[in-house]
C-alpha positions, 0 to 999 in steps of 0.5 A, a space after each residue: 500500500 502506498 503511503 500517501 502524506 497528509 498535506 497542510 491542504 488536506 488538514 484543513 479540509 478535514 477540519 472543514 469535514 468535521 466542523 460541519 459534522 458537529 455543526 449539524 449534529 449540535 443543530 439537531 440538538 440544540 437548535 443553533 442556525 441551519 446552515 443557510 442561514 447567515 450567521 452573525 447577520 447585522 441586527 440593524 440597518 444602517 442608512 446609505 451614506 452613513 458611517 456604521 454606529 460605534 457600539 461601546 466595547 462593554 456593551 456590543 449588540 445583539 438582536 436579543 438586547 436590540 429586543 429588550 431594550 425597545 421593550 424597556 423603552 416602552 415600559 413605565 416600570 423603570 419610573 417611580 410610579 409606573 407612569 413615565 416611560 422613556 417613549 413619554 417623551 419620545 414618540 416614534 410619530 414625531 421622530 421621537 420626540 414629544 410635541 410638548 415645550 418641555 418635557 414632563 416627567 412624573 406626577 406631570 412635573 414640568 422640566 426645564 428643556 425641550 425632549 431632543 430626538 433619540 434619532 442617530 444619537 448614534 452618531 452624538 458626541 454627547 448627549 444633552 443640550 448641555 452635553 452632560 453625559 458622554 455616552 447613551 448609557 450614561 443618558 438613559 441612566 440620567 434621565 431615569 433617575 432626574 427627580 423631574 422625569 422618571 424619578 427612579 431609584 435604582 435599588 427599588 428598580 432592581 427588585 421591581 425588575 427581578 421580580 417580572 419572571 419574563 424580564 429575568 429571562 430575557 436579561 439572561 438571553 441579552 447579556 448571558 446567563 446568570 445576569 440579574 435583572 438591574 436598572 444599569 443592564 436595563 441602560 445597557 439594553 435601552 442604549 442598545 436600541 436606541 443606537 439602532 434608531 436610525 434614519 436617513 431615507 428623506 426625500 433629500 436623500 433620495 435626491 442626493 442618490 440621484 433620484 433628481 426628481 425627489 425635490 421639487 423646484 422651492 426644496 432645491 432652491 431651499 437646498 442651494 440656499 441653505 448650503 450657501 454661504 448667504 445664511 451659512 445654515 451649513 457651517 454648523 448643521 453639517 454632514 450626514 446628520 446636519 449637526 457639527 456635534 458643538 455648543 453655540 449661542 445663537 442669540 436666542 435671548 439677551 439674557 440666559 436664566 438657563 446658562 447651557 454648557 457654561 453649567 458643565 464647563 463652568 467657563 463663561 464664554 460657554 454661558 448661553 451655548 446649547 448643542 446644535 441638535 439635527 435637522 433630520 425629521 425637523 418639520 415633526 419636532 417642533 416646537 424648537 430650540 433648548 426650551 421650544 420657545 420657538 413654535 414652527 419653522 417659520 418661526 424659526 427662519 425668522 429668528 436667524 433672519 433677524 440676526 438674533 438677540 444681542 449677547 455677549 457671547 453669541 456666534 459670530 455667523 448669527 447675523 442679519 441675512 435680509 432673506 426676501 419672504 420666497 427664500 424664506 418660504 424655500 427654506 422652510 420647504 427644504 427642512 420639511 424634505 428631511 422627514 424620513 416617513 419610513 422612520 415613523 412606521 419603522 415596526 423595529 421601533 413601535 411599542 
């Protein structure tokens, strides 16, 4: 009989044999993926043009956190009474935020700042009009336990979670087994799917994938006037996301009772400097600004045509720009061109 060497070729394609084999056999067993289907697939779709989402290294998606963090999102158990949930404040048909000036929390406490959009957070440098918190995670935490929203206390939290036999299962399939139930993983799952909210297929989007009949006549006028140097809306609403991701006064008022970023850097050329938020989906996020002061579009085009307030500290681009009625009437209707309808029935992220 000849003697045949085993190759490293060879090696490998019995490896190959018998990794199948096992495969197989533990799919019998214990049902893992059959092998047509994809394994590992992205549970989460990213728009075109975007860059992929950055997920913390301590907290990497999975469909199981995907899941449980929109069920916690909706869920009122998280707050001290049963009443507030996170999608009070930010609900899916107004690209998630609440429609009211301010936000209320428990016992219908008034806070002191309009609800930002959780959309393409993702995608945020900080979160907050002040830019507070770092990370999601650090956000959702705060918002939970700020006695003017959700009121929560952690340890009251904890047990009220470990308690619900369907969430002691469903924390275990998100983050493993033997993890208990907590206010700090249910953050976790809550950042988890609210990293996967994201949107970018407006008509603008549309048109600037070649779709060139997307926008009619007034958007691209809106368009080319609000990319120019004239009003200079691009210079801070800039990108995929239509934010620089920094802090400015904008001459909103000639004095700040709420100071903004100055309250977290405590440097006073930051007095009067909120965060530039995203224009995606603006034209269902009124009413406008830090405090929503400002009700509609219009209202908000008419405040940086005038040029703003006079403020120490505001930016130098906020400045009178003389816009005729028509140009600001096209840029009302470019912002409008930003809604993403399929955001707003998007079943991944309804209750």
């Amino acid at each position: 009989m000849k003697f045949v060497p085993i190759t490293q070729h060879m090696y490998y394609k019995a490896n190959i044999l018998l990794y199948s084999v096992f495969c197989l056999i533990t799919f019998s067993l214990i049902g893992c993926p059959a092998p047509d289907q994809p394994v590992n697939e992205k549970p989460y779709t990213v728009p075109q043009g975007f860059p992929e989402p950055i997920f913390p290294a301590d907290n990497l998606p999975n469909a199981e956190k995907i899941e449980l963090g929109r069920k916690l999102f909706y869920d009122p158990i998280l707050s001290s009474d049963k009443s507030v949930a996170c999608a009070s404040c930010h609900k899916q048909e107004l690209a998630f935020t609440d429609g009211n000036q301010v936000s209320r929390g428990v016992n219908r406490e008034l806070g002191n700042r309009n609800s930002p959009t959780i959309v393409n957070t993702a995608y945020n440098q900080s979160l907050f009009w002040d830019g507070r918190s770092a990370t999601i995670e650090e956000q959702a935490l705060a918002a939970a336990t700020n006695p003017a929203e959700m009121r929560a206390v952690e340890p009251v939290i904890d047990v009220r979670l470990q308690q619900d036999s369907a969430y002691t299962i469903e924390f275990a399939r998100a983050f493993g087994n033997g993890t208990k139930p907590t206010t700090r993983f249910a953050m976790k799952a809550i950042a988890t799917f609210v990293r996967t909210v994201l949107s970018g297929s407006s008509r603008y989007d549309e048109y600037n994938n070649g779709n060139k009949s997307a926008l009619n006549e007034s958007e691209i006028r809106g368009k080319d006037l609000f990319f120019s140097s004239v009003t200079q809306c691009s210079e801070c609403h800039k990108g995929y996301n239509f934010t620089d991701n920094q802090f400015h006064s904008t001459g909103l008022f000639s004095h700040y009772y709420d100071e903004g970023r100055s309250d977290i850097t405590k440097s006073p050329s930051d007095v009067g400097s909120f965060k530039t938020p995203s224009l995606r989906n603006i034209a269902l996020t009124a009413p406008y600004e830090h405090d929503g002061h400002l009700p509609t579009l219009e209202a908000v085009i008419e405040h940086y045509n005038s040029g703003g307030k006079n403020f120490l500290n505001k930016d130098s681009r906020i400045r009178p720009l003389n816009l005729t009625d028509a140009e600001k009437q096209d840029l009302v209707a470019f912002l409008r061109s930003l809604t993403d309808n399929a955001l707003l029935q998007n079943p991944k992220f309804a209750k």
